[in-house]
C-alpha positions as CSV (number, residue, x, y, z in Angstrom):
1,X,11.3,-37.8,77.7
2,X,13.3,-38.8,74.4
3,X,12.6,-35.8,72.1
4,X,11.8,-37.4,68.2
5,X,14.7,-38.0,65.6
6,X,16.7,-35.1,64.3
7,X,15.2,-34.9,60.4
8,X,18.0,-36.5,57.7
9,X,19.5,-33.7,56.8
10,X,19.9,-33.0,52.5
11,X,23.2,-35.5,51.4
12,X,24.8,-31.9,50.3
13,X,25.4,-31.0,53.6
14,X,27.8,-34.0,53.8
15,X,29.8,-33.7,51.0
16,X,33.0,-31.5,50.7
17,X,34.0,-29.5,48.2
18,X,35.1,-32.2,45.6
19,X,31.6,-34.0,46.0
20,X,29.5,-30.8,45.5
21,X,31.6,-29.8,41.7
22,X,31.1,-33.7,40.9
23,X,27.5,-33.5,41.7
24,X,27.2,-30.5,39.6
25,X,29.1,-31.6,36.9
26,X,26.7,-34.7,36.7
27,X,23.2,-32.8,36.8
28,X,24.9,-30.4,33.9
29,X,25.6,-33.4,31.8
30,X,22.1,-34.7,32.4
31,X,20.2,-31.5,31.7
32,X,22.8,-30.9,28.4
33,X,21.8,-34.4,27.3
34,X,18.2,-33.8,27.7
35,X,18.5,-31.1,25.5
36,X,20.1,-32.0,23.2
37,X,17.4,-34.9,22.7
38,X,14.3,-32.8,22.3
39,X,16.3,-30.8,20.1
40,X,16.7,-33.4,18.0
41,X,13.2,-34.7,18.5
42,X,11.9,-31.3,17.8
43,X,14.3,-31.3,14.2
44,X,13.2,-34.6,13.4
45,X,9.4,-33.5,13.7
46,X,9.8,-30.1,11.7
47,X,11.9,-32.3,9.0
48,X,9.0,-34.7,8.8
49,X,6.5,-31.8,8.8
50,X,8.2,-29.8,6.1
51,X,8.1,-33.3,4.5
52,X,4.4,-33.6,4.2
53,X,3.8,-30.1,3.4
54,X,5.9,-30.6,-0.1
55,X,4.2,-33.8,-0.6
56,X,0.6,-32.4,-0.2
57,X,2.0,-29.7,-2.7
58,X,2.1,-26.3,-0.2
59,X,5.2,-24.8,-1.4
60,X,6.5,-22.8,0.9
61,X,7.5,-19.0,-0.9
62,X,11.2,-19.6,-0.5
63,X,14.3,-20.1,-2.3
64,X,17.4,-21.8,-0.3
65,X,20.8,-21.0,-1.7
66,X,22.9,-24.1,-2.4
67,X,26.0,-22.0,-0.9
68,X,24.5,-18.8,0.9
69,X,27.5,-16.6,0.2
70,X,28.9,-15.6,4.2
71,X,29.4,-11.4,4.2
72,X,30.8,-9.3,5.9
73,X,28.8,-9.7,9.7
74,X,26.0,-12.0,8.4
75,X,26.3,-15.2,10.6
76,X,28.9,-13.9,13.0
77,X,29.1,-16.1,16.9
78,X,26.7,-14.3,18.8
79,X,23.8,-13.8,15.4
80,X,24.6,-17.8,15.1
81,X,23.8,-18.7,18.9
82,X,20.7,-15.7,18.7
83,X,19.3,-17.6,15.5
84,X,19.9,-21.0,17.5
85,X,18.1,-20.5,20.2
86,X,15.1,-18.3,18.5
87,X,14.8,-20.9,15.5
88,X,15.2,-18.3,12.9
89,X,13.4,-15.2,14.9
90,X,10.1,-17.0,15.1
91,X,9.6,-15.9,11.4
92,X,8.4,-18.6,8.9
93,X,7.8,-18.5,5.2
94,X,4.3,-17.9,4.1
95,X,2.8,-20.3,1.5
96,X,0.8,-18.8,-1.4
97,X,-2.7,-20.1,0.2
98,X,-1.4,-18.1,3.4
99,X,-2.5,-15.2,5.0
100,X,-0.9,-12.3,4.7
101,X,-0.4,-11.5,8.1
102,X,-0.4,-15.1,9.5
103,X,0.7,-14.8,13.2
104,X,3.7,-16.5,13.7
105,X,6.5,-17.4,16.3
106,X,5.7,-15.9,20.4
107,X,5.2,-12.7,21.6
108,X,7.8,-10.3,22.4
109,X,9.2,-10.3,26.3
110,X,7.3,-8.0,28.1
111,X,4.3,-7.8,26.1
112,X,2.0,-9.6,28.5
113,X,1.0,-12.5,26.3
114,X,0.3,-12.6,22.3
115,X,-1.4,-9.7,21.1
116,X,-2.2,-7.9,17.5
117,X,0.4,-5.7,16.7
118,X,-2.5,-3.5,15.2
119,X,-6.0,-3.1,16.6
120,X,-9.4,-1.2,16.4
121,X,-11.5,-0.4,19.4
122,X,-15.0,0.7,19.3
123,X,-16.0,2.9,22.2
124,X,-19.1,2.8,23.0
125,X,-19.2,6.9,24.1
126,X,-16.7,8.8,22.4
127,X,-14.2,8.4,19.3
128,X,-12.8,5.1,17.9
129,X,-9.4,4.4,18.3
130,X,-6.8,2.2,16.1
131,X,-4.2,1.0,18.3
132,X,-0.7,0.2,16.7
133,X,2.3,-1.5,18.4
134,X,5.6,-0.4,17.4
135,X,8.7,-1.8,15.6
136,X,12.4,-1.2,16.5
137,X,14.4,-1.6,13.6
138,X,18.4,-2.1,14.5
139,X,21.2,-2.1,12.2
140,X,23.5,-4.6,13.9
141,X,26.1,-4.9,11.2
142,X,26.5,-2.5,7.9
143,X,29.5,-2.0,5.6
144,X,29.3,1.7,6.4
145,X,30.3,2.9,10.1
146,X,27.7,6.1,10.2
147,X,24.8,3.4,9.4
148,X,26.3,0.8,12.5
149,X,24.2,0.6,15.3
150,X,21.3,2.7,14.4
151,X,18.1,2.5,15.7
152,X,14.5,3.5,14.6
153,X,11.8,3.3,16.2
154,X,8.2,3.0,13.9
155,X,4.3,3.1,14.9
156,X,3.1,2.9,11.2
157,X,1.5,0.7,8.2
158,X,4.0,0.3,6.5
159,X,8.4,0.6,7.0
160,X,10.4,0.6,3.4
161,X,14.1,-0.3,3.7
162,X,16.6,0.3,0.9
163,X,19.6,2.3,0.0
164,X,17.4,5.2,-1.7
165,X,16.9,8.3,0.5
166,X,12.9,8.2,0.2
167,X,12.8,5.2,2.0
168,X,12.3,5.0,6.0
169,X,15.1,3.1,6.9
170,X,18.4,4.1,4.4
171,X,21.4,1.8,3.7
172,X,24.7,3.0,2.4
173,X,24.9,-0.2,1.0
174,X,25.8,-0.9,-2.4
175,X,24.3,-4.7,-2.4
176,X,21.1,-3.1,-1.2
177,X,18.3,-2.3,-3.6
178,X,16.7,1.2,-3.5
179,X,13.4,-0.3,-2.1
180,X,14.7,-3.8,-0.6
181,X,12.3,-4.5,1.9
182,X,8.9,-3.7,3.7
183,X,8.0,-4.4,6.9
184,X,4.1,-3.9,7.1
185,X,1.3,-4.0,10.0
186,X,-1.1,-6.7,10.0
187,X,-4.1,-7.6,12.4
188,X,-2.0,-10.5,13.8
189,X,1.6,-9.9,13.5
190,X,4.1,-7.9,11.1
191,X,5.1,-8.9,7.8
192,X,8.2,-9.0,5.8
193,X,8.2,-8.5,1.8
194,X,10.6,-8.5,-0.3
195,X,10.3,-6.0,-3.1
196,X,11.8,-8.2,-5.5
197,X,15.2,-6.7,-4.5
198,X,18.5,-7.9,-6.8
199,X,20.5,-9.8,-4.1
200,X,17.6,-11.0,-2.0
201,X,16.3,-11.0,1.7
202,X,17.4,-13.7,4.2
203,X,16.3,-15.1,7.4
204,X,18.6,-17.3,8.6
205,X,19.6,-19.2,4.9
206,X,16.2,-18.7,4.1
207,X,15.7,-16.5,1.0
208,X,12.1,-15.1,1.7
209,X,9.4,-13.8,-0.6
210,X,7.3,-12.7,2.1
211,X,7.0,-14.1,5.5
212,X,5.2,-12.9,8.8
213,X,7.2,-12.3,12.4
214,X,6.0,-11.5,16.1
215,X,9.4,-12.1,17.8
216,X,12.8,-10.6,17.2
217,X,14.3,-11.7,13.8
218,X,17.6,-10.8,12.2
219,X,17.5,-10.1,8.5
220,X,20.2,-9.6,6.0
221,X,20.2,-7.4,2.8
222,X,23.0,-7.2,0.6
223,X,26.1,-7.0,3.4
224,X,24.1,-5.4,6.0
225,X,22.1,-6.8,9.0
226,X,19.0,-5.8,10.6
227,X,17.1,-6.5,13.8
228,X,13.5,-6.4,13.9
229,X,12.0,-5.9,17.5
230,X,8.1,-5.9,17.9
231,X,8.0,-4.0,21.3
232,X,5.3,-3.8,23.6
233,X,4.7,-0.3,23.6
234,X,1.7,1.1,21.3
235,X,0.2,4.2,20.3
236,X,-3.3,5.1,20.0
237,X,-5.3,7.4,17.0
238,X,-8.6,8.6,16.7
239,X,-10.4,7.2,13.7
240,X,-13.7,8.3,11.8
241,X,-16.6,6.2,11.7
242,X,-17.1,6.5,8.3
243,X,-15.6,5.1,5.3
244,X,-15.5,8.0,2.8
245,X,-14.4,11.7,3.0
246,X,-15.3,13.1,0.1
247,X,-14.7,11.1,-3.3
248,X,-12.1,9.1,-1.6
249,X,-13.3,5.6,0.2
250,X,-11.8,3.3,2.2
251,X,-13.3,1.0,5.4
252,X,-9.6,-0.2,6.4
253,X,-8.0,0.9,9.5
254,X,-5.7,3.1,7.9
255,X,-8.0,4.9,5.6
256,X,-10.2,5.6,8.5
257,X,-7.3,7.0,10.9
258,X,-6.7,9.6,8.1
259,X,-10.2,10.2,7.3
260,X,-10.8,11.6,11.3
261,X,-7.1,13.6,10.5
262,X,-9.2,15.2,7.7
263,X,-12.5,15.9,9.2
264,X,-10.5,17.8,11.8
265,X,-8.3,20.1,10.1
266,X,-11.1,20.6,7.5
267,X,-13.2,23.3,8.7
268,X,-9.5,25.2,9.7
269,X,-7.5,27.5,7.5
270,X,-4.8,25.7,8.2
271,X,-2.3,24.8,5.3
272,X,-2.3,21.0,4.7
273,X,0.9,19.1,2.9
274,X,-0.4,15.6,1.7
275,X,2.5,12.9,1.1
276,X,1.7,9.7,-0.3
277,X,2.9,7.7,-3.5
278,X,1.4,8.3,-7.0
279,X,-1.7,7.4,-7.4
280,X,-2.9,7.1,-3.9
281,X,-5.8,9.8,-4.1
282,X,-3.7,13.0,-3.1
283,X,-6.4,15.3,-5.4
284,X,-9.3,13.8,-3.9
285,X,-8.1,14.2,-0.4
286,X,-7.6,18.0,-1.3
287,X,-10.6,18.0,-3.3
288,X,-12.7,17.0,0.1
289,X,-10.8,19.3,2.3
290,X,-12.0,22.1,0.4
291,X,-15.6,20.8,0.0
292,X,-15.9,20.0,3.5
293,X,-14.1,23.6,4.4
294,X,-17.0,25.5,3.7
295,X,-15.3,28.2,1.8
296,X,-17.3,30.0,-1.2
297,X,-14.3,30.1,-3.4
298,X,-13.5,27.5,-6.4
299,X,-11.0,24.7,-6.4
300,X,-7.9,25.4,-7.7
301,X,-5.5,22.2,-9.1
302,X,-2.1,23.0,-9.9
303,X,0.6,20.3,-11.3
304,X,3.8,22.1,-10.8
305,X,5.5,18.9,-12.4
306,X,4.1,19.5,-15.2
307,X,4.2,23.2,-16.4
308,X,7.4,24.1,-18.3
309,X,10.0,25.7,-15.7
310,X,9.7,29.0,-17.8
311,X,5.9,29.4,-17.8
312,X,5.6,28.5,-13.5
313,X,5.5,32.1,-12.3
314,X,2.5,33.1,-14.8
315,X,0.8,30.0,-14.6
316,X,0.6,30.6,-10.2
317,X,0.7,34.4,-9.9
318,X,-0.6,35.2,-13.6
319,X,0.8,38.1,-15.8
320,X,-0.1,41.6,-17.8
321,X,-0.6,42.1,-21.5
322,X,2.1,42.1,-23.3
323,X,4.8,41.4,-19.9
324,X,6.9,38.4,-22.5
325,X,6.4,36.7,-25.9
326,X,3.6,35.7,-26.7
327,X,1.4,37.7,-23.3
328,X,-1.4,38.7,-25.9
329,X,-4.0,39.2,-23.1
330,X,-3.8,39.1,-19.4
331,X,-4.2,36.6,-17.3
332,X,-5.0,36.1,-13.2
333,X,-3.3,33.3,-12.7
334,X,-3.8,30.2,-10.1
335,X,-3.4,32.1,-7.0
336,X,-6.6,34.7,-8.4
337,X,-8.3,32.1,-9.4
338,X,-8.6,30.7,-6.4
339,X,-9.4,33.8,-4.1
340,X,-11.8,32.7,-1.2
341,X,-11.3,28.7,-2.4
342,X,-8.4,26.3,-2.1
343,X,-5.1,26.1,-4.1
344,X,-3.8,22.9,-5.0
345,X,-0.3,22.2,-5.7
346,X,0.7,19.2,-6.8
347,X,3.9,17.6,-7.3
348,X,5.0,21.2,-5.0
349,X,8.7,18.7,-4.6
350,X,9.4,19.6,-8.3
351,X,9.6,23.3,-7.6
352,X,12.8,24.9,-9.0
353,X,14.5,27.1,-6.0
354,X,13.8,30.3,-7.5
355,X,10.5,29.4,-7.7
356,X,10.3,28.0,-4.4
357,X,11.3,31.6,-3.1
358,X,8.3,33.5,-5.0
359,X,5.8,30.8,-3.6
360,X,7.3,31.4,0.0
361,X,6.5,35.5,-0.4
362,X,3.4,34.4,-1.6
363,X,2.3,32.3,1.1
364,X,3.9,34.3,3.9
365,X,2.0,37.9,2.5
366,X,-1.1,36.2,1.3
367,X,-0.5,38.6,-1.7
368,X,0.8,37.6,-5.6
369,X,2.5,40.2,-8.0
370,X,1.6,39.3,-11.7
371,X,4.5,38.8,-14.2
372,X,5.2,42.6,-15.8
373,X,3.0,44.2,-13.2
374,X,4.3,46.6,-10.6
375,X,1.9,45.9,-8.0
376,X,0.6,43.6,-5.8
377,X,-2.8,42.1,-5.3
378,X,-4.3,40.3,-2.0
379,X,-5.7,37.0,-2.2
380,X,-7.5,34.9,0.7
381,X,-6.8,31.2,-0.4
382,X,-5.9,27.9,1.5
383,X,-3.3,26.1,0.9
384,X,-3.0,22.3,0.3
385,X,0.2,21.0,-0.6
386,X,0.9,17.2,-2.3
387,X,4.3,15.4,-3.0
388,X,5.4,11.9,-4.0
389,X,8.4,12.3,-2.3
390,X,9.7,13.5,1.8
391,X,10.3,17.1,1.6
392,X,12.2,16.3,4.9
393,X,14.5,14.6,3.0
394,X,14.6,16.9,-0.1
395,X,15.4,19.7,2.4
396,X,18.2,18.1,3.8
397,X,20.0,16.9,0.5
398,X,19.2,21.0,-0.4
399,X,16.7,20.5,-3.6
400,X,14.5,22.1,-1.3
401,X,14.1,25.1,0.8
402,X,13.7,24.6,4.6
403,X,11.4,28.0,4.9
404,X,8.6,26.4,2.7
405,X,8.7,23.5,4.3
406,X,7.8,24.3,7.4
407,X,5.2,26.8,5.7
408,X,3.4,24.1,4.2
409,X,4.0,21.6,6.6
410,X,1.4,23.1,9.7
411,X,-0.3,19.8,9.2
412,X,1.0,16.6,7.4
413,X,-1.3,14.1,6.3
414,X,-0.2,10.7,4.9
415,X,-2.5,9.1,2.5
416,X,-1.6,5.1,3.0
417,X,-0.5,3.0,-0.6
418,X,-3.5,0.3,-1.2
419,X,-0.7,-2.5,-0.6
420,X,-1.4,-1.0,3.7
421,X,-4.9,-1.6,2.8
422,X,-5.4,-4.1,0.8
423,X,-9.0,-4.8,3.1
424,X,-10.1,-2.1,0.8
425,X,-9.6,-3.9,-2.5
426,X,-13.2,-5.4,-2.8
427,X,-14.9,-2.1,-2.1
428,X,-13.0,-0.1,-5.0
429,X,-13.2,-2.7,-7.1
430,X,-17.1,-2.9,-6.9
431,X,-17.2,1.2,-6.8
432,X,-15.0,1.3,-10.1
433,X,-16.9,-1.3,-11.7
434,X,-20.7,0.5,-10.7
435,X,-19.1,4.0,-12.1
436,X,-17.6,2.3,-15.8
437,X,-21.1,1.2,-16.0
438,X,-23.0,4.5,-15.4
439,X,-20.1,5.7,-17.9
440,X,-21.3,3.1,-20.5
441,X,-24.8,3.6,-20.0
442,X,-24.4,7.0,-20.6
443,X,-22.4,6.4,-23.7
444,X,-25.2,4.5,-25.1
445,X,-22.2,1.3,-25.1
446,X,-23.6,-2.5,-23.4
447,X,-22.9,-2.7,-19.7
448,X,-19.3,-4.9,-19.1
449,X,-19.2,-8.4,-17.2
450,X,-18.1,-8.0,-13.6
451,X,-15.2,-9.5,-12.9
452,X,-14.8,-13.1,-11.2
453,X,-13.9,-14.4,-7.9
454,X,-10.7,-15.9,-10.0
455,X,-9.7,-11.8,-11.1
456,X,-10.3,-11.0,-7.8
457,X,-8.2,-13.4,-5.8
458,X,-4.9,-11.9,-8.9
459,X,-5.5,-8.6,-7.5
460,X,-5.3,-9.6,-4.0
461,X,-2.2,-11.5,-4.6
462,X,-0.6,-7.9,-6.2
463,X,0.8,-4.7,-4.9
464,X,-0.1,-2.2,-7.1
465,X,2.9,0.1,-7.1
466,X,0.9,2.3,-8.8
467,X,-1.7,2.3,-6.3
468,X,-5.2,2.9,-6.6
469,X,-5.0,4.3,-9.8
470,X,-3.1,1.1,-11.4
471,X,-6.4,-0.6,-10.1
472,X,-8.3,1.6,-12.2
473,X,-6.9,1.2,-15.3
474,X,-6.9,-2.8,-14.4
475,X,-10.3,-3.2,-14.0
476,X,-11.3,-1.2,-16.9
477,X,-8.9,-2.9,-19.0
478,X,-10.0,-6.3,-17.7
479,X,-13.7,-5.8,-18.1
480,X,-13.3,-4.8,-22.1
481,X,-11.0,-7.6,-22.3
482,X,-10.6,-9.7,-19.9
483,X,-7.9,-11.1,-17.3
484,X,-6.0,-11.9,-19.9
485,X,-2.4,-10.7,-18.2
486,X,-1.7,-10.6,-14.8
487,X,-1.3,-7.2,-12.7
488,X,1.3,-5.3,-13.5
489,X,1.7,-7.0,-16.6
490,X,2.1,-5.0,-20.0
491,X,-1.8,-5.1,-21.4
492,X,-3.2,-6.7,-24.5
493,X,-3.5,-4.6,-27.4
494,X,-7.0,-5.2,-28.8
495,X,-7.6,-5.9,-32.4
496,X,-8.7,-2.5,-34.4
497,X,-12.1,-3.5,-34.8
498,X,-12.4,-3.6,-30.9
499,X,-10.7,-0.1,-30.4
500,X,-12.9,1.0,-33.1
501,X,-15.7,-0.2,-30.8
502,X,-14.6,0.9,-27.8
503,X,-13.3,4.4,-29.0
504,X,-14.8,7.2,-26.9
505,X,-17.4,9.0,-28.7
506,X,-16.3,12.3,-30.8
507,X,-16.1,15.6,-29.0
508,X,-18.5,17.3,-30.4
509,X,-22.0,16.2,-29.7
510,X,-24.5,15.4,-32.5
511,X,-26.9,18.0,-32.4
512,X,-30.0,15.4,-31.1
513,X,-27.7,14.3,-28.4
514,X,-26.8,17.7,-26.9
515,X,-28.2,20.0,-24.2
516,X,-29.0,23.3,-24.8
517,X,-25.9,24.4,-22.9
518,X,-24.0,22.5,-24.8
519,X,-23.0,19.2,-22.6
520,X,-24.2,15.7,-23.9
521,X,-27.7,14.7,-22.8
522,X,-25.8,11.5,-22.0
523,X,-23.5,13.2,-19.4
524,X,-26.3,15.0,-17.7
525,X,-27.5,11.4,-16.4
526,X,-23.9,11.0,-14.4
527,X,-23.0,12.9,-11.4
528,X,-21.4,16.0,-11.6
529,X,-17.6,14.4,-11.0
530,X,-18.5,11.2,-12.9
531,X,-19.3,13.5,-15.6
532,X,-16.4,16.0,-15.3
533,X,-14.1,13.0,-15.7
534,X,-15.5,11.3,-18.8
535,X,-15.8,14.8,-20.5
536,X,-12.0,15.5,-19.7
537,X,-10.7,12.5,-20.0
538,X,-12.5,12.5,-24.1
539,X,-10.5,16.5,-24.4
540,X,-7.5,14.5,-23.1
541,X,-7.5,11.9,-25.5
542,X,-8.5,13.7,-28.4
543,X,-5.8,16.7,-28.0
544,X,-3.0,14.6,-27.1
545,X,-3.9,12.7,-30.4
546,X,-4.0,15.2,-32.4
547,X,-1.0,17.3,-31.4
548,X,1.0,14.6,-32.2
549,X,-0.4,14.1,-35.5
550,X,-0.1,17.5,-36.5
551,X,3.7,17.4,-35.0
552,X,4.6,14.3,-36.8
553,X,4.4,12.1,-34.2
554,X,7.6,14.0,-32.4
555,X,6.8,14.2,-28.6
556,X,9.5,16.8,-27.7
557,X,8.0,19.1,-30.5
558,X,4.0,18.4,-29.5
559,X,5.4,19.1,-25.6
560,X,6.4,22.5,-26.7
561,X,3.6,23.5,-29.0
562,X,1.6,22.1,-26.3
563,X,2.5,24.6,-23.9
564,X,3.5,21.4,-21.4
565,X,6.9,19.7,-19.8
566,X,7.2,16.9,-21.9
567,X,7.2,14.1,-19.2
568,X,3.8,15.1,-18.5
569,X,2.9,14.3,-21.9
570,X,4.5,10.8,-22.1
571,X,2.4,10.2,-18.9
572,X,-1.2,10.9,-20.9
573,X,0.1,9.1,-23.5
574,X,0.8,6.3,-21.4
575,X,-2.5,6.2,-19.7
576,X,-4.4,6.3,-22.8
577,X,-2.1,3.7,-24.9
578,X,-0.9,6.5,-27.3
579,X,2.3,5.6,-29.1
580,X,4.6,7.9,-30.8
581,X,6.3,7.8,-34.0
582,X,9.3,10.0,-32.7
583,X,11.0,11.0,-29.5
């Protein structure tokens, strides 16, 4: 019985060894010509794209050199073949009508499929969590050798990069601005902004504004180089369910993470070292530590910037009759003050050494010795800490002592910049807006306009480097005036009839307006903060006013009959518009 055909076998099997390399040669130049038509296809159909974006008018935030200038390591072989084949690191250039945080570009390899590089989930039993995915950040080429090939790795809001040391990722670069660059969390993929840096941020050719990346892009500022990877690795924090601690508020995310940091620690005795820029609520968060701490003690608020290097010791430790000029009485001092209640200090990073050494006793003996006295008192007070700057860093460039910081730092909490939060703007907005009008109510002045969807949308567009406090001062300006100048923008002087109008009412209190105790009937209708503020900020005002009248208008003279380091005094003056004759 005849058995069936032997299968044809594959024509490979036939060929020798010549036939096989001209048979791959061939299939190479068919799958190189292949490609190299849908590459052209897929050029042709983002030219005619980028085409109808200009003409339907969506300009694309992004300025193209006419001759990018090629430095040292910019576009070398293998970034040119990497930009090739990513397309510019799946980044593209945000328009103004954008999103923030538009997701752009693929996932990264290994992540299992696109997902939000930051995250909330809501247990159902148990705490929140906020899950955050985190950024590698390579320095692939840099002028300086110590900087080449360094690698941080980041699971936060927000990463600055710039040639100053308080930044997160430092260049010795001397084409690099001292903030350049931030690289900030959104709910869909991470963003790039430029901080309006003097030689520019490129992707690609691409000078960018502010554009949004989920795949690995190479950047370049100034002469150095930078890989961004989004990796699939995350980390996960508690967050609080609420959106206020205290007199601070805040429903974003970020806000939230910190707020469950605080509930946590606030019941402790631990000492507490708050780090965040000016302006982003340092007081307040130490102001609710210590009212949700229980302790019977008062508040104690310390600005260590801003006492005269001479006058620190007494001002924290206090001093005896007669111990220097001018001692006419005694004096407790911060530290006694404060006994059973919470000390403040603020600003602790502008601490002379010497003085750093007294606090450090201080802390570490829970005991003060005042200025001419020869003994020393206990005190029981926690400690809460604030800076505008990294001690870390401060320690290791030696303006700072290494001892007190790991005495203040048991527990660091990092109060986020509104730009991290910017989900939060609506909220403060209407909370500032509801608490100028109790303000004016209680002043007997008409209730302001609230602001428009059109003010709104030019604070959303901002970054308020001065943070929440910049907002402040915006919409108050803006709902006596009007959004007349952008953010950021110096403010229109009113005319004098209008500062006439809107002066703040005089100190003293006619008689048929005034408690018993004293206090304006008016302010007795505010809450107690609400009230504290308007009647400081009226003593604020009116002494800085008059001390420079009665020094001729000389700042450095009303500073020192003041009692007070002169830059603190240009700051009030700056908050409440007050010019100065002299310097």
């Amino acid at each position: 019985m005849l058995g069936a055909p032997p299968a044809a076998q594959p024509a490979r099997l036939h060929l020798g060894r010549r036939g096989r390399a001209a048979a791959r040669a061939r299939r190479g130049r068919r799958r190189e010509g292949g490609l190299a038509r849908r590459r052209k296809a897929g050029a042709q159909e983002r030219g005619a794209h980028g085409r109808r974006r200009a003409t339907e008018g969506h300009a694309a935030r992004v300025h193209v050199p006419r001759a990018p200038e090629r430095t040292r390591g910019a576009r070398g072989p293998e970034e040119g073949r990497d930009q090739g084949r990513r397309g510019g690191g799946g980044a593209r250039a945000m328009s103004d009508g954008e999103s923030r945080t538009r997701l752009l570009g693929s996932a990264p390899s290994g992540s299992g499929g696109r997902r939000p590089v930051t995250e909330v989930i809501d247990a159902t039993s148990g705490p929140s969590v906020r899950r955050i995915r985190k950024l590698r950040v390579v320095v692939v080429d840099a002028p300086d050798g110590r900087d080449q090939g360094a690698a941080h790795v980041f699971a936060q809001d927000e990463v600055r990069v710039g040639s100053s040391l308080d930044v997160d990722v430092t260049l010795r670069d001397p084409a690099v601005s001292r903030e350049h660059l931030a690289v900030r969390l959104g709910p869909h993929g991470f963003s790039l902004t430029d901080f309006g840096s003097t030689n520019g941020t490129f992707v690609g050719d691409l000078r960018i504004e502010r554009v949004a990346i989920t795949d690995d892009t190479l950047v370049r500022l100034g002469n150095s180089v930078l890989r961004l990877e989004p990796l699939a690795e995350t980390v996960e924090q508690e967050i609080s369910p609420r959106a206020r601690f205290g007199r601070m508020l805040g429903a974003s995310p970020a806000m939230r993470e910190m707020f469950a940091l605080l509930e946590r620690v606030a019941a402790s005795d631990l000492t507490v070292l708050l780090e965040g820029e000016t302006g982003t609520g340092k007081e307040l968060a130490a102001e609710g530590l210590h009212e949700a701490s229980g302790r019977a003690g008062a508040f104690v608020a310390v600005n260590c910037g801003a006492i005269p290097r001479e006058l620190l010791e007494s001002e924290l430790f206090g001093h005896e009759k007669g111990a220097f000029t001018g001692a006419v009485r005694e004096r407790p001092g911060a530290f006694l003050a404060a006994d059973r209640g919470t000390i403040f200090l603020d600003e602790v990073g502008e601490l002379p050494l010497d003085m750093q050494a007294k606090l450090l006793r201080a802390l570490e003996r829970r005991e003060v010795k005042a200025v001419g006295s020869d003994r020393s008192r206990s005190v029981d007070v926690r400690i809460v800490a604030a800076t505008n700057r990294s001690l870390a860093r401060e320690v290791q460039a030696g303006r700072f002592r290494q001892d007190l910081y790991y005495r203040l730092a048991v527990v660091i909490v990092r109060v986020p910049p509104l730009r991290t939060r910017i989900e939060d703007l609506r909220l403060l907005v209407d909370h500032i807006q509801d608490e100028l009008a109790r303000r004016r109510a209680a002043s007997g002045l008409p209730p302001c306009a609230r602001l428009d969807e059109t003010a709104i949308a030019m604070l959303y567009r901002y970054d308020f480097p001065g943070n929440v406090r910049e907002l402040r001062n915006i919409v108050e300006r803006w709902a006596v005036l009007g959004a007349f100048a952008a953010p950021g923008e110096p403010a229109v002087s009113p005319r004098a009839e209008e500062r006439k109008a809107e002066a703040p009412p005089n100190l003293e209190a006619p008689k048929e307006t005034a408690h018993a105790s004293g206090v304006e009937a008016n302010l007795l209708k505010l809450p107690y903060h609400e009230a504290k503020d308007a009647w400081v900020e009226r003593f604020e005002r009116a002494y800085v006013e008059a001390i420079l009248a009665q020094s001729g208008g000389n700042v450095s003279r009303a500073a020192r009959e003041a009692g007070v380091d002169r830059r603190h005094l240009q700051r009030l003056m700056a908050r409440f518009g007050i010019r100065a004759t002299s310097e």
